[in-house]
VOMITI-270611 format. One line per 5 residues: their letters; for each residue x, y, z of C-alpha. Coordinates in steps of 0.2 Angstrom, whole numbers. Example, Ala and Ser with C-alpha at 12.3 -4.5 7.8 and 13.67 -1.06 7.14 Angstrom:
REM VOMITI-270611
as> 62 -22 39 | 68 -5 36 .
***
This chain:
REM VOMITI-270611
xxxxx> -140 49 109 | -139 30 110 | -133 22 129 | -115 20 126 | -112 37 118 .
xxxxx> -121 45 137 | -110 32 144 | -95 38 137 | -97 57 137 | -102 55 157 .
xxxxx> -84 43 159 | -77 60 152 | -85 72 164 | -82 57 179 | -62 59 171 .
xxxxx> -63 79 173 | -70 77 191 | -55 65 198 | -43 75 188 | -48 90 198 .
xxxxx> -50 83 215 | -31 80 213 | -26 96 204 | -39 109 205 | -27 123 195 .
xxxxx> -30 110 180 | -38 120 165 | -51 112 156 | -55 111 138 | -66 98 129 .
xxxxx> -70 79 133 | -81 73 120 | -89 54 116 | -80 47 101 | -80 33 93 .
xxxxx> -75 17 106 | -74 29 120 | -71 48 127 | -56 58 129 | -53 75 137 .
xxxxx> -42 91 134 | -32 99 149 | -19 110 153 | -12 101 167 | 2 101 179 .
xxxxx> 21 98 172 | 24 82 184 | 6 74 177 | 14 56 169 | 8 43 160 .
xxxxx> 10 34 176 | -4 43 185 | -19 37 176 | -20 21 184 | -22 32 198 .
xxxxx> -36 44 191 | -43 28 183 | -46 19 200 | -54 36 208 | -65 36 193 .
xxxxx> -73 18 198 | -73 25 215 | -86 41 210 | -97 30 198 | -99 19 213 .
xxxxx> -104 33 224 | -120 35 212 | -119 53 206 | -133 60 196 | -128 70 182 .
xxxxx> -138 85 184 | -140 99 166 | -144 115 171 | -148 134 158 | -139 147 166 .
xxxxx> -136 166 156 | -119 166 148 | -114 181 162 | -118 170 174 | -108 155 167 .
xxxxx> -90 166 165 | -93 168 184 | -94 150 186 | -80 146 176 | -71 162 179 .
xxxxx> -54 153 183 | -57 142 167 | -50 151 152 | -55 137 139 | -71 137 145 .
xxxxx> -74 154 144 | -67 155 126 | -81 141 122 | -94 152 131 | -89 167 122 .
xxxxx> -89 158 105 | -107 151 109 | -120 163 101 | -137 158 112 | -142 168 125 .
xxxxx> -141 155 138 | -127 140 138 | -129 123 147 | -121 115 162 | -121 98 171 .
xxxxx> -115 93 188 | -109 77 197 | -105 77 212 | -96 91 217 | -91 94 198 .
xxxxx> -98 107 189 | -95 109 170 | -100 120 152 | -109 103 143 | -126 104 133 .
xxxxx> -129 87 141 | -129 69 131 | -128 60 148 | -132 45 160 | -145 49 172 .
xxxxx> -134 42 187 | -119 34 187 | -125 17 193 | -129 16 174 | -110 13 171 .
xxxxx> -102 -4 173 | -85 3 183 | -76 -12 174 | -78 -8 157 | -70 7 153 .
xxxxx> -51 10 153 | -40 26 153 | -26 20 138 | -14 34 136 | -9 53 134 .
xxxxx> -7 62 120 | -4 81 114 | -18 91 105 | -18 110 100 | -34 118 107 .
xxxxx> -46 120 95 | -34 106 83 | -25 124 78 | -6 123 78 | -7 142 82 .
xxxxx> -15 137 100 | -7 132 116 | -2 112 118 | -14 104 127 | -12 86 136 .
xxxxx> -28 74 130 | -31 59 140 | -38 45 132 | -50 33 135 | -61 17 130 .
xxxxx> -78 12 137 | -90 2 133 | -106 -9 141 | -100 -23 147 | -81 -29 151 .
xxxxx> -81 -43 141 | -83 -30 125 | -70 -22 133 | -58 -35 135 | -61 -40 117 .
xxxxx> -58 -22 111 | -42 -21 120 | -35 -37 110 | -42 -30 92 | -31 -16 98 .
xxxxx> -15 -26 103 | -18 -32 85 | -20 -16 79 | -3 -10 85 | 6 -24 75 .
xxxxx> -4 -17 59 | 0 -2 63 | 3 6 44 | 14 21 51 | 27 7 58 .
xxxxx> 26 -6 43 | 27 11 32 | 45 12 39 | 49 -5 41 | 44 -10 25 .
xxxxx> 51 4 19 | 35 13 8 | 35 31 13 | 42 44 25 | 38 62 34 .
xxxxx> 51 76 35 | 51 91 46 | 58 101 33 | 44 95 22 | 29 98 35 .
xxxxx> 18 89 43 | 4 80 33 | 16 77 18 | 22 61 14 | 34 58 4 .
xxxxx> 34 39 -5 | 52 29 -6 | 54 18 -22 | 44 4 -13 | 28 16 -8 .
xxxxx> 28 23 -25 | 26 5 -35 | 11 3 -23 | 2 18 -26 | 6 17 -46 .
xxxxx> -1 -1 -46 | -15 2 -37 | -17 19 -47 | -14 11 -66 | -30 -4 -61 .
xxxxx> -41 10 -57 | -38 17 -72 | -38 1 -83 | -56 -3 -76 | -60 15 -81 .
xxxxx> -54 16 -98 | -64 -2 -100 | -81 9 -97 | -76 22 -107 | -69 35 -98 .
xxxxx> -55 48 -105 | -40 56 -96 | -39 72 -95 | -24 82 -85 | -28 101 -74 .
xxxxx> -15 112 -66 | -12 112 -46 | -17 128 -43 | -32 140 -48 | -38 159 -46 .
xxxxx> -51 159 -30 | -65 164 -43 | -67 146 -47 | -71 140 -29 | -81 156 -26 .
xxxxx> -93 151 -43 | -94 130 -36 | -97 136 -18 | -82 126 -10 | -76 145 -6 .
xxxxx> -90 149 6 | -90 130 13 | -73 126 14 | -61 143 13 | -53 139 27 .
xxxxx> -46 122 22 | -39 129 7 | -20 135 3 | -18 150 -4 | -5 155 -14 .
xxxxx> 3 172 -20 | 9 179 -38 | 23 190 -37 | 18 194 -56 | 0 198 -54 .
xxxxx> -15 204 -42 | -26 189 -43 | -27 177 -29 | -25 161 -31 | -25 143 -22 .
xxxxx> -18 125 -22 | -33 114 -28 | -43 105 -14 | -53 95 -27 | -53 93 -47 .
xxxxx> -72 94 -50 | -74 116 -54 | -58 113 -65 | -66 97 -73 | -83 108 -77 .
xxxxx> -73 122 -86 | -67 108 -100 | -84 102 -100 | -88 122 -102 | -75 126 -118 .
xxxxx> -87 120 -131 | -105 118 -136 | -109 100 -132 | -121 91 -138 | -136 75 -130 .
xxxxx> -127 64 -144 | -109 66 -135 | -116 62 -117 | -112 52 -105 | -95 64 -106 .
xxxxx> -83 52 -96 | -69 64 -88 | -55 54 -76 | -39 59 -68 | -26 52 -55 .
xxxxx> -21 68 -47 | -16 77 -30 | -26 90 -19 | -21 101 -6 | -29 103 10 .
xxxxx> -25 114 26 | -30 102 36 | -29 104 57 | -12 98 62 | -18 91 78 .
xxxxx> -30 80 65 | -17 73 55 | -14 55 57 | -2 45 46 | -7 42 28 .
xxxxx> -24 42 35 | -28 60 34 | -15 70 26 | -13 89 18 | -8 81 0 .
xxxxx> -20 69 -6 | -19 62 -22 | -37 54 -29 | -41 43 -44 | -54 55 -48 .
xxxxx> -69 56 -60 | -82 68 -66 | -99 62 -77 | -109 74 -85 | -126 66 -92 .
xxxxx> -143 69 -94 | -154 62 -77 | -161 47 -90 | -142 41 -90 | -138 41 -70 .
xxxxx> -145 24 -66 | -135 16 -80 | -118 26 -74 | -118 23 -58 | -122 3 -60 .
xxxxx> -104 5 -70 | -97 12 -56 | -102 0 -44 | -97 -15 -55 | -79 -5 -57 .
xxxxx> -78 -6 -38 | -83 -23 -34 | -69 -29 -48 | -59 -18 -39 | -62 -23 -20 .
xxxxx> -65 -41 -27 | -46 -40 -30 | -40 -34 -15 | -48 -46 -5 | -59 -32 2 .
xxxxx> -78 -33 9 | -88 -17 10 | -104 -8 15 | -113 3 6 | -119 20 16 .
xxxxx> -132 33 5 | -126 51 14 | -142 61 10 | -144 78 18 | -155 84 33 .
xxxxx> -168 95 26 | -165 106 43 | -146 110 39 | -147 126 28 | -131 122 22 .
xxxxx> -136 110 6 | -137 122 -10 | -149 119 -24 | -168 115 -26 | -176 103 -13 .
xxxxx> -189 93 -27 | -170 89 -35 | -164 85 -19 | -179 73 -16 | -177 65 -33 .
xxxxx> -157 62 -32 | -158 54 -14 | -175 42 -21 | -164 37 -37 | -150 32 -28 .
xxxxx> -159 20 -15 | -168 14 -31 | -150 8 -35 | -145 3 -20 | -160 -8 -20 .
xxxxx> -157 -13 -38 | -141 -19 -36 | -142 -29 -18 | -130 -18 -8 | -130 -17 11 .
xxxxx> -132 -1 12 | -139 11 26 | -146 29 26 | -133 44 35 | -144 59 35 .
xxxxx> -134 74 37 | -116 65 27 | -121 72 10 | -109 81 0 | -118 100 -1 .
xxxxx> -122 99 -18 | -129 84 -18 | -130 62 -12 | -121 51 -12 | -116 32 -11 .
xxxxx> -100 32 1 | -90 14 0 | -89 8 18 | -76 -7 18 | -74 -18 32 .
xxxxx> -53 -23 36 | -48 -36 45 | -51 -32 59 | -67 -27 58 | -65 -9 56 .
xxxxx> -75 3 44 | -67 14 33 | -73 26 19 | -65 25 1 | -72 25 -15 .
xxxxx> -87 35 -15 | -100 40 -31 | -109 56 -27 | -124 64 -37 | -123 83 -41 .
xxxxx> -136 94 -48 | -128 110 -40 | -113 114 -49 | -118 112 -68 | -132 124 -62 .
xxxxx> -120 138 -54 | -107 137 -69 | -121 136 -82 | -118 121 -91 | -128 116 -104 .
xxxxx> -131 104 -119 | -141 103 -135 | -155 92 -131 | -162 80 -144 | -176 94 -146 .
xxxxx> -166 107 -149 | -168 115 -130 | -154 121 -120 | -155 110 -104 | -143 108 -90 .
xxxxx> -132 91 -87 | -131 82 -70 | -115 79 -63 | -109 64 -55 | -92 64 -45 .
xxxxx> -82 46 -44 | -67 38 -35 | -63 19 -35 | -50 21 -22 | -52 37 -17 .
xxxxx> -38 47 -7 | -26 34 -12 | -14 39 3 | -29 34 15 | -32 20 5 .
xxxxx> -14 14 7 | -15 17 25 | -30 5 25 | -24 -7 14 | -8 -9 24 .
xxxxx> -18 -12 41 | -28 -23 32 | -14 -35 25 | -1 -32 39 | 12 -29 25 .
xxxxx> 4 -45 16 | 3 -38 -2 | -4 -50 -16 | 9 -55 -30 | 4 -40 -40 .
xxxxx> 3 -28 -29 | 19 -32 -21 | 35 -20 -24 | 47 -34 -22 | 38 -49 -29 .
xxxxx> 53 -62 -30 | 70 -63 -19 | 83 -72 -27 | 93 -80 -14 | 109 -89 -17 .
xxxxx> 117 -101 -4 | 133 -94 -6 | 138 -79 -13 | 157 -87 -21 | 149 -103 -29 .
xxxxx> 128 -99 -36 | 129 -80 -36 | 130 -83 -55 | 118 -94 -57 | 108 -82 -46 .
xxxxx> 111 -69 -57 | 103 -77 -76 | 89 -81 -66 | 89 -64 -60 | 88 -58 -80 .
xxxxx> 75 -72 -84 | 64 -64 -70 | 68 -46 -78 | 65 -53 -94 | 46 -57 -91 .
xxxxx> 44 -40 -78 | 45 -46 -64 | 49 -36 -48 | 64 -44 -38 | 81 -41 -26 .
xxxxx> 96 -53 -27 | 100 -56 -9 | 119 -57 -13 | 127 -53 2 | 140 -65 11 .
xxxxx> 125 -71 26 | 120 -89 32 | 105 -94 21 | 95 -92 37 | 98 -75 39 .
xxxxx> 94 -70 23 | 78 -80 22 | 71 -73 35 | 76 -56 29 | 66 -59 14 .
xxxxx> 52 -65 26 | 53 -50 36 | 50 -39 19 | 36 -50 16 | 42 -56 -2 .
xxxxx> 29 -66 -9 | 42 -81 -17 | 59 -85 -14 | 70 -94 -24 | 84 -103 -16 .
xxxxx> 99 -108 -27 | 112 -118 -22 | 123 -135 -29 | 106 -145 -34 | 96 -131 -41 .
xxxxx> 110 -128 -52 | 113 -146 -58 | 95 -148 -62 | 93 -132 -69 | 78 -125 -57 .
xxxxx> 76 -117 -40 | 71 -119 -24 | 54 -110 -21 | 48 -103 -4 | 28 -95 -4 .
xxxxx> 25 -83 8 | 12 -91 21 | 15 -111 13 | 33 -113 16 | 43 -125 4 .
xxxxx> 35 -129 -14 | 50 -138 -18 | 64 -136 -34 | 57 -133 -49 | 61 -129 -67 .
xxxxx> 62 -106 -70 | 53 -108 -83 | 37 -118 -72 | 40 -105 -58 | 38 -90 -71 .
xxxxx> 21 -99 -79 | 15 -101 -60 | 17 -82 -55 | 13 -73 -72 | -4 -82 -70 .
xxxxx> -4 -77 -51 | -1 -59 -58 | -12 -59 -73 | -28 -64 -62 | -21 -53 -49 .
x> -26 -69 -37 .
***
């Protein structure tokens, strides 16, 4: 475990301590290191505020100056629900723990169930670069069947000028925030009636998602790819053949048939339906690479205390793709791929990392051969080499049935997130028996090889919205054009054949009508983020042009519709 991670996980133990020094009936769950700081799980007492943490935060400093060692002791498990016999989440952990013997560590007077990952003492800790941030509600154990449990957040890191420079990216964070520029912008909603996890896309959100969606799909077709179209749901058998039964049942939906015995379950990916077309004819080495894609949705019961926004959600719709090849065939498939991704990217104005996910040979639970294992992880850091990427190696982030090439792209503010992905798969064609007529006339067995450009477009979305703070380019944007007349009695009809010139040439636009001062109504437009405005009033109208405003530029000055329409359909067409 790297410094900062100790540091963190210690500021979590050092949070517990102060917390219990002012209320010792506080019961304790997790505080984990994650990712920019710690946070920790409690039951604690109703009249605990948000107020309080400037409190427990300055107590905090006060112990790491008093420098405590952090001291990891074995005790039997009997002996640990003695210790923590007035702890009831602690001894839920101890119970769930199947060694013999569980690990504690003490600071100070605080004793708690840990396996360690900490400082040594706490002089180690600069008491001026962390920060307690805020309090949030978490289900213990993420389950929405478990009790409420208060999480108090915080942020740490090595020195306090990183942390001072984390908390502006944050404050910037916050105005990106795609969950309020959702609303504001009007793209998507959640309903209580609908459940939690499950957003719903306005008119607005919808355009963005099928834009998005109908690229992907362009770029695919160009490389030869076919659509193909499965049903939602599937008998269990399916999953139970692929092995996503035994590695993910528990994130599945299952659904009941009043008609028949069978169970059944909502799709959480496409790739064992995608096998069983592959599956319902003799195929043949002449008709490989078999190119199957498909822009659908999946289901996944995922923690409710894990859902975030678009980010992680229970529906997920994926531009997804399944390749079945022979082995010879991968390198020139997955160079296709990574071309499709950087036209793709390119576009959006989006930079990106790769990272090669290979397995830990320690973890049992990879399926399939190890020699195939060892040859798809060496081929695809033979690409990666290949093709330039900036790529490193994530041992232990492989898929179970095999590598893969996880698109890492970087936002603007700096931020990491995982999108398009291209994964290798020697495991399923194997388990459903998958074959092809080699040139020979052997049976042999195709490799698979899983794709997504976007990936869970939802996630991508909720990126992509962070990353442009609402900013979408021209042909992205689901109001491209706002058509502004000065006044509503003299240049509304004007306002309108412009209007029909801009449907004519299909163009996405609002008329802004209504009886406001110009002002208003500009800076309506403005708030929308309309890329282009066109302002009409008595000189627009006499010279047979508009007034045109760009989004980020200000005033381009009147000039002829037709001019205006040359100028965007070009913007649109290079999608610039």
């Amino acid at each position: 475990m790297e410094n900062i991670e100790k540091i963190r996980h210690s500021l979590a133990h050092l949070l517990a301590s102060a917390i219990m020094e002012s209320y010792p009936k506080t019961k304790l769950g997790i505080g984990p290191a994650v990712e920019n700081g710690f946070y920790y799980d409690m039951e604690l007492p109703k009249d605990f505020t948000a107020e309080d943490l400037s409190r427990i935060e300055a107590r905090m400093r006060e112990l790491i100056k008093e420098n405590q060692d952090f001291t990891g002791k074995k005790v039997t498990k009997i002996a640990a629900k003695k210790l923590f016999k007035d702890q009831p989440y602690k001894l839920e952990l101890i119970k769930d723990i199947e060694d013999k013997e569980v690990g504690t560590y003490q600071n100070g007077a605080f004793l708690d169930l840990c396996k360690g990952g900490h400082v040594d003492n706490t002089k180690e800790i600069d008491p001026n670069a962390f920060k307690l941030t805020k309090l949030a509600g978490a289900y213990w154990k993420g389950s929405e069947k478990n009790k409420m449990l208060t999480r108090i957040y915080g942020v740490a890191f090595a020195t306090k000028q990183e942390l001072e420079n984390y908390v502006k990216m944050q404050e910037e964070a916050e105005k990106r925030d795609h969950r309020v520029l959702g609303q504001k912008l009007d793209l998507f909603v959640f309903s209580d009636l609908v459940g939690p996890g499950l957003p719903l896309y306005t008119p607005k959100g919808t355009i963005l998602r099928d834009e998005l969606a109908g690229f992907s799909e362009q770029l695919q077709k160009e490389k030869g790819f076919q659509k193909v179209w499965i049903p939602h749901i599937t008998k269990i058998d399916l999953y139970k053949t692929s092995g996503h039964w035994d590695k993910f049942g528990d994130e599945l939906f299952l659904v009941k048939s009043q008609e028949s015995s069978g169970e059944f379950a909502l799709k959480p990916m496409n790739c064992p339906h995608h096998t069983q077309i592959y599956a319902s004819k003799p195929r043949s080495y002449r008709e490989l690479p078999l190119r199957y894609m498909e822009t659908t949705t999946c289901y996944r019961d995922e923690k409710t205390g894990e859902l975030s926004g678009l980010t992680r959600v229970r529906s997920l719709t994926q531009d997804d793709a399944h390749i079945f090849c022979t082995m010879e065939q991968v390198e020139q498939e997955f160079e296709n791929i990574m071309e499709m991704i950087k036209t793709l990217y390119g576009k959006l104005g989006l930079e990106f990392k790769a990272r090669l996910s290979f397995s830990d040979p320690e973890d049992p639970k990879y399926l399939g051969d190890k020699a195939n294992w060892k040859k798809a992880e060496e081929t695809l850091e033979r690409i990666a080499k290949k093709l330039g990427l900036n790529y490193t190696i994530a041992t232990g982030e492989a898929a179970f049935y095999g590598p893969k090439i996880d698109i890492m792209v970087i936002d603007a503010l700096g931020r990491e997130w995982q999108c398009a992905t291209e994964q290798l798969d020697f495991v399923q064609p194997m388990r459903f028996g998958l074959e092809y007529a080699a040139e020979d006339g052997t049976k042999k067995t195709p490799v698979m090889i899983h794709k997504a450009l976007l990936g869970t477009i939802d996630r991508f979305l909720g990126v992509y919205i962070e990353h442009t703070a609402g900013n979408f380019p021209l042909w992205l944007a689901p109001v491209q054009v706002a058509v502004i007349p000065i006044s509503a009695e003299k240049h509304s009809e004007y306002a309108d054949k412009v209007a029909k010139e801009l449907q004519g040439h299909g163009l996405r636009f609002e008329v802004m009508a209504e009886n406001e001062s110009l002002s208003k109504k500009i800076r309506q437009a403005e708030m929308q983020h309309v890329p282009y405005l066109l302002i009409i009033g008595d000189k627009e109208i006499q010279a047979n042009a508009v007034g045109v405003r760009e989004r980020g530029k200000g005033d381009l000055g009147a000039m002829p519709v037709e001019e205006f329409l040359n100028k965007v359909k070009k913007e649109i067409n290079n999608k610039s």
